[in-house]
ChimeraX commands (.cxc) that place a marker at each C-alpha (Angstrom):
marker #1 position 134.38,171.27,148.19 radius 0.5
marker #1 position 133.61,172.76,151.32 radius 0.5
marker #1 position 135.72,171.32,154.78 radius 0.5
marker #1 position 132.28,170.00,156.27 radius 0.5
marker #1 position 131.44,168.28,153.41 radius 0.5
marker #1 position 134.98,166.55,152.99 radius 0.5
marker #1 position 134.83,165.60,156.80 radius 0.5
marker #1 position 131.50,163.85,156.23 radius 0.5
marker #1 position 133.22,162.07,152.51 radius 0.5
marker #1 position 135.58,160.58,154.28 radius 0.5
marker #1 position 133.94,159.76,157.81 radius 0.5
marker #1 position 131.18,157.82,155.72 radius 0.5
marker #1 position 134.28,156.31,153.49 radius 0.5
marker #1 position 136.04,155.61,156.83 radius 0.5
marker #1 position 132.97,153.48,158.38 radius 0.5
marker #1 position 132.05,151.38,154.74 radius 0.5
marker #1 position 135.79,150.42,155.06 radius 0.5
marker #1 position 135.68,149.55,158.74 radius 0.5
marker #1 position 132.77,147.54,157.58 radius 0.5
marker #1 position 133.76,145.83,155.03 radius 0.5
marker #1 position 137.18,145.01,156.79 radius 0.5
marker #1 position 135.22,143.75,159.82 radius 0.5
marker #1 position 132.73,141.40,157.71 radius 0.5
marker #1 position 135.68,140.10,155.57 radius 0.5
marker #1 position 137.37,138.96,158.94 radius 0.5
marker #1 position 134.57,138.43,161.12 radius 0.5
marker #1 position 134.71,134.80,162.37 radius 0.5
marker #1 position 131.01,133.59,162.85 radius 0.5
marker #1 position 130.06,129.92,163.76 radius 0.5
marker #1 position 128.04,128.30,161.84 radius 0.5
marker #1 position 124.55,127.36,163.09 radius 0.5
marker #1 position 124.46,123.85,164.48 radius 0.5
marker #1 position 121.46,121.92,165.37 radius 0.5
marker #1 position 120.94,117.81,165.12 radius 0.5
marker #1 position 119.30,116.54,161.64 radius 0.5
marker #1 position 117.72,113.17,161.95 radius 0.5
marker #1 position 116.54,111.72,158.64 radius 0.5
marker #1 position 114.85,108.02,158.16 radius 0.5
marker #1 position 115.51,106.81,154.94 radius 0.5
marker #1 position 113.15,103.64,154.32 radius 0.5
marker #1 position 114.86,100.52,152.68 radius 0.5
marker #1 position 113.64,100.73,149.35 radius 0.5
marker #1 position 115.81,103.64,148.72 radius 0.5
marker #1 position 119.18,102.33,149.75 radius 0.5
marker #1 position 121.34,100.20,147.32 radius 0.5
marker #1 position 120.79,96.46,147.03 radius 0.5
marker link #1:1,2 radius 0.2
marker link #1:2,3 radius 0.2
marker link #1:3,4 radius 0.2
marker link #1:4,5 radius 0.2
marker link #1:5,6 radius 0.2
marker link #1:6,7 radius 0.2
marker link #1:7,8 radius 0.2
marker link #1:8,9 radius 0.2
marker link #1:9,10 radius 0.2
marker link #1:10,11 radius 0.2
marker link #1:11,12 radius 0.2
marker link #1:12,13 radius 0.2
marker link #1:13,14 radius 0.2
marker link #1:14,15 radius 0.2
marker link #1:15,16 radius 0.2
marker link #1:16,17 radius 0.2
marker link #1:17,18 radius 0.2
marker link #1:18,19 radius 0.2
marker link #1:19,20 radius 0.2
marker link #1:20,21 radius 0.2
marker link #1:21,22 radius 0.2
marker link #1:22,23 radius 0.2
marker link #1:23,24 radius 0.2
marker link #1:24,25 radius 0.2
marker link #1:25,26 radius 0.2
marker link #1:26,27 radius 0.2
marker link #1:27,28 radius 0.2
marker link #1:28,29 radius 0.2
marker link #1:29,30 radius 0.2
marker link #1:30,31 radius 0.2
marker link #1:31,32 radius 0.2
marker link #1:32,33 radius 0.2
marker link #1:33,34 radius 0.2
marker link #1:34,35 radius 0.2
marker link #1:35,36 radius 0.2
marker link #1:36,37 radius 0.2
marker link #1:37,38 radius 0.2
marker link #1:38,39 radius 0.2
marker link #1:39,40 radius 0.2
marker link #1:40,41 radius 0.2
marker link #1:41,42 radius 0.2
marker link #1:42,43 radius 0.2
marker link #1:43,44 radius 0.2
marker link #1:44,45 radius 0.2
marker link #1:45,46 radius 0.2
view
């Protein structure tokens, strides 16, 4: 395998690693937004 080739192997094995490493560990907040929901009386228990 030529050296240009194995430079490119494992830069594009370097960065799906970083990537995978960052995603695994990435802390994202979940969405948030208000939810209002009427539920009419003949569906709640007696």
């Amino acid at each position: 395998m030529s050296t240009v080739r194995r430079s490119l192997l494992l830069t594009l094995l370097v960065v799906i690693l970083g990537s995978v490493i960052f995603l695994a560990t990435w802390d994202h907040p979940p969405e948030v937004r208000q939810i209002e929901l009427v539920v009419p009386d003949e569906q709640l228990p007696r």
